[in-house]
C-alpha positions in Angstrom: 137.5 133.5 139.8 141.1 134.3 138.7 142.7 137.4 140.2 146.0 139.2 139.9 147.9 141.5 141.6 147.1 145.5 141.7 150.0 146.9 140.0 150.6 150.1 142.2 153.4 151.5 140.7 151.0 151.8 137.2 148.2 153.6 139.3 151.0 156.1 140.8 152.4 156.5 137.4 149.2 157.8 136.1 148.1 160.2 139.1 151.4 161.6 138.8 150.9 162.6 134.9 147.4 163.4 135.5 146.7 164.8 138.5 147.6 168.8 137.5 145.9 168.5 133.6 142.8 166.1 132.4 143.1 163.4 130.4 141.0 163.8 127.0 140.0 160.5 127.1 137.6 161.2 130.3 134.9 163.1 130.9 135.9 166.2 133.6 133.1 166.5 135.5 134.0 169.2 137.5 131.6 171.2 136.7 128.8 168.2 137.5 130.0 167.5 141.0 133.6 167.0 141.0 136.2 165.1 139.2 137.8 163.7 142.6 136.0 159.7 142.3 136.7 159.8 138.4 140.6 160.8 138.8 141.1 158.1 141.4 138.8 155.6 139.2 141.3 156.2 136.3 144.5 155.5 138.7 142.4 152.6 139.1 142.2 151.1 136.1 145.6 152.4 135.4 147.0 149.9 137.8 143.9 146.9 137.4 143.3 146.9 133.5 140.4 145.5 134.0 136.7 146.9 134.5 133.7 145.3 135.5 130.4 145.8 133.2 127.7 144.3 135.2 125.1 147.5 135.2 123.6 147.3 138.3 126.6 146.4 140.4 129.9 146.7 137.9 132.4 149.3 137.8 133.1 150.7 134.3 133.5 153.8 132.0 132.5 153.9 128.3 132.3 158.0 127.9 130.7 160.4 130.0 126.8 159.0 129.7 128.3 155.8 129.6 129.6 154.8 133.1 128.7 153.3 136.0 127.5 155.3 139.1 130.3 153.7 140.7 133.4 155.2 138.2 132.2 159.2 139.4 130.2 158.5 142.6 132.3 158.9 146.5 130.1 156.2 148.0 129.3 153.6 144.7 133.0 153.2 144.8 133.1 152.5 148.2 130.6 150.1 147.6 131.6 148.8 145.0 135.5 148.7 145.8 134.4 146.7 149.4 131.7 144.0 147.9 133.2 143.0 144.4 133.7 139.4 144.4 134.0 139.5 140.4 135.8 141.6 138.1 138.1 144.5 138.8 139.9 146.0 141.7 138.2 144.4 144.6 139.2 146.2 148.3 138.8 146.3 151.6 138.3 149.1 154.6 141.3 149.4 156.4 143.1 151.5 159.1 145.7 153.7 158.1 148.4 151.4 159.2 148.0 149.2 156.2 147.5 151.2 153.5 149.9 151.2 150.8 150.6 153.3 147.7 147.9 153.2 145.1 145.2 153.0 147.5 142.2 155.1 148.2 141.4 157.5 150.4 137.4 159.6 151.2 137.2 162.2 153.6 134.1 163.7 155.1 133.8 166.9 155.6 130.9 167.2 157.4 131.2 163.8 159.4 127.9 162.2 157.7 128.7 161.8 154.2 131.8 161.0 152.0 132.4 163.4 149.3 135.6 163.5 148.6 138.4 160.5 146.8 142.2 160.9 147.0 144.7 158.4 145.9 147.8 157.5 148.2 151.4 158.2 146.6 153.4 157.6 149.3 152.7 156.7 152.9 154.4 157.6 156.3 154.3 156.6 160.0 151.6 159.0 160.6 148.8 158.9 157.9 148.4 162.9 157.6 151.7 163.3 156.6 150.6 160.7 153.5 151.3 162.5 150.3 148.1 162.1 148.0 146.8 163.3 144.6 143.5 164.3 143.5 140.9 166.3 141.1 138.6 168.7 141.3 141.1 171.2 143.8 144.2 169.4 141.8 147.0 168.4 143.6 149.8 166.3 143.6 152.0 165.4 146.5 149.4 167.1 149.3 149.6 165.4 152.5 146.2 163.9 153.9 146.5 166.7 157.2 146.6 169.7 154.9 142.8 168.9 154.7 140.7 169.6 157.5 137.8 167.1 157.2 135.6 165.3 159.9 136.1 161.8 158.8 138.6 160.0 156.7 137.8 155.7 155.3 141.4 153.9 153.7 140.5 151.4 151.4 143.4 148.8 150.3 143.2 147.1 147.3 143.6 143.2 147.7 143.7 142.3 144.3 142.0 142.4 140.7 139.4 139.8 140.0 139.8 138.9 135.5 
């Protein structure tokens, strides 16, 4: 499989002009969950161009009945963000320490289950003073420690797999 890099700067680009407003193009499924997982899935793509269409295990987004569980879900992008070998952004888990701009951030609220997905704008020595943006509660340049939360997962993005 042929990869290429995860342009960051293109994923950051996009958060910043979307984070505050919705982008027609995309479903807003606040009112269906939250918007958080879709936001940081189109920062994503933003910054990977690429999706991934298997439909059990792919990552991909047609319109709002046509998407993977993995483009809106907290944990099927987890899942899908850690074991894609194929196409698309492919990640890893990783402590705060190595994550860069343009990657993803969940937080637990309740310490069991992830619920929420932010995306990194710019990092610092210590990870709560990370700037992040995010749907559903929209904001843009929030640090991570502004949000009182149980549990927190960073997930880098290695590369895209094309």
């Amino acid at each position: 499989m042929n990869t290429r890099t995860y342009d960051r700067n293109s994923a950051i680009s996009y958060a910043k002009k979307w984070a505050l407003s919705r982008n027609p193009r995309y479903y807003n499924f606040d009112a269906v969950g939250g918007d958080c997982t879709s936001f940081v899935s189109q920062c994503l793509f933003a910054g990977s161009k690429k999706m991934n269409y298997n439909n059990e295990h792919g990552w991909f987004y047609n319109n709002g009945y046509d998407k993977s569980p993995s483009w809106s879900g907290v944990e099927y992008l987890y899942k899908f963000l850690i074991s894609n070998r194929s196409y698309g952004p492919r990640g890893i888990e990783v402590s705060p320490e190595k994550a860069e701009i343009g990657d993803i951030v969940q937080l637990s609220f309740d310490g069991n289950k992830f619920s929420h997905s932010l995306i990194i704008l710019s990092t610092a020595d210590d990870f709560n003073s990370f700037s992040i943006a995010a749907h559903t509660y929209d904001v843009l340049g929030k640090k991570i420690g502004e949000y009182s939360f149980l549990k927190i997962r960073f997930i880098h993005i290695n590369d895209v797999g094309i």
